[in-house]
C-alpha positions in Angstrom: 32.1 9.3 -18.9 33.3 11.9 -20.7 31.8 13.3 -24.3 31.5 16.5 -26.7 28.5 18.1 -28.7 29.6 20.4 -31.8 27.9 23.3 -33.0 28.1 24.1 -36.7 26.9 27.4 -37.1 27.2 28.2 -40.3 24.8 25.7 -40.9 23.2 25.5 -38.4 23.9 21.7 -37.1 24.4 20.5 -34.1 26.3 17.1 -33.9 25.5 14.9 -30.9 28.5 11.8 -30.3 27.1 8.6 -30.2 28.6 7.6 -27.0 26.5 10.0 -24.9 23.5 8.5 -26.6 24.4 5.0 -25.7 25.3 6.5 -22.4 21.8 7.5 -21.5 20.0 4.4 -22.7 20.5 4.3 -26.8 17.0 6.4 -26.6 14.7 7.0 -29.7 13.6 10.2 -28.8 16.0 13.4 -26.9 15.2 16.9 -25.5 17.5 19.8 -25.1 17.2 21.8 -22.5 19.5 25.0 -21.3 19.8 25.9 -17.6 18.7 28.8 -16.3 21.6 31.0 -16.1 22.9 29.5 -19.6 25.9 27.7 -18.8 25.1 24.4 -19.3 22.8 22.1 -21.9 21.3 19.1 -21.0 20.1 16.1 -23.1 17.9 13.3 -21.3 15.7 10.8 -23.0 12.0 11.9 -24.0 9.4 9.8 -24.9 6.5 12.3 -26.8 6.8 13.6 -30.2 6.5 17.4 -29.9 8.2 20.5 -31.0 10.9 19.9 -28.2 11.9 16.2 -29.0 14.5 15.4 -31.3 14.3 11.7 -33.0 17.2 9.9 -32.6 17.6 7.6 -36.2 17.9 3.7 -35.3 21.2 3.5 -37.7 23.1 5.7 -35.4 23.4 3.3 -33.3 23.9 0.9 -35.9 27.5 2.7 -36.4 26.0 3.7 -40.2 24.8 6.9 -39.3 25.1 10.1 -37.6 23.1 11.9 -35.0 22.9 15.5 -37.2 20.0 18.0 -35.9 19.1 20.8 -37.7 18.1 23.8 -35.4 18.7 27.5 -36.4 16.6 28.5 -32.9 19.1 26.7 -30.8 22.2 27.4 -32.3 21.6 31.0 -32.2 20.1 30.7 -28.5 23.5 29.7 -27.6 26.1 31.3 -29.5 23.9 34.4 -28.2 24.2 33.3 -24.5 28.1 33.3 -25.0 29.3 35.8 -27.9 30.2 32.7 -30.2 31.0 33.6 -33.7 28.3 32.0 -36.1 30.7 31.9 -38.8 32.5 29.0 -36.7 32.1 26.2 -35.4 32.4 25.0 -31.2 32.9 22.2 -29.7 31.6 21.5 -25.5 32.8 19.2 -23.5 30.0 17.3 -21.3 29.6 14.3 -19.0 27.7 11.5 -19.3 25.5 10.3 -15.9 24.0 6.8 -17.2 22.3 6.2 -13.7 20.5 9.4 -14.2 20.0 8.9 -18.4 21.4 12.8 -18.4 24.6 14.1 -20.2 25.5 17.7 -19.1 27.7 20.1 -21.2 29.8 23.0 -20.1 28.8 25.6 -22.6 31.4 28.1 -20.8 34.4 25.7 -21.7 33.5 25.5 -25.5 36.4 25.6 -27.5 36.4 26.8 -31.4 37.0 24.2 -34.0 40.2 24.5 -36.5 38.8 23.5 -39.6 
């Protein structure tokens, strides 16, 4: 199944789309993580509450809310990985892999929002 992620970095948001939430299980709790050669971010499921979890509110999946995270570290990890401008705003394409709870994006194919 295909999905997007969008990078606001202006402010620093990062906007996850519900359906790759409900694609890996509708978790409560996510983690980030970046590959090692920067071309691609992952988000699986994670159970602890630490400094690398996000919490997931239950309303998003509700279809009242949104799933808005506020990270200035990983926003500039990755427009500095790939040049972005953090004046605008990116949007990644990624896949969903529901029998794995993972959803890959393609940072490389990130394409600027028109606003």
């Amino acid at each position: 199944m295909e999905t997007n992620i969008s990078f606001y970095l202006r402010a620093n948001r990062i906007h996850v789309f519900i359906d790759a939430l409900r694609g890996i299980g509708e978790p409560s709790r996510i983690c980030f993580m970046i590959s090692e050669n920067g071309e691609s971010l992952l988000i699986t499921p994670y159970d602890k509450r630490d400094f690398k979890s996000h919490s997931v509110p239950r309303e998003v999946y509700a279809g009242t809310g949104a799933m808005e995270i506020s990270s200035m570290k990983l926003c500039r990890i990755i427009a500095d990985l790939h040049g972005w401008n953090l004046s605008h705003s990116y949007r990644v394409p990624g896949k969903v892999y529901e029998s794995q709870k993972i959803v890959i994006f393609d940072l490389d194919k990130a394409e600027t929002i028109e606003h």
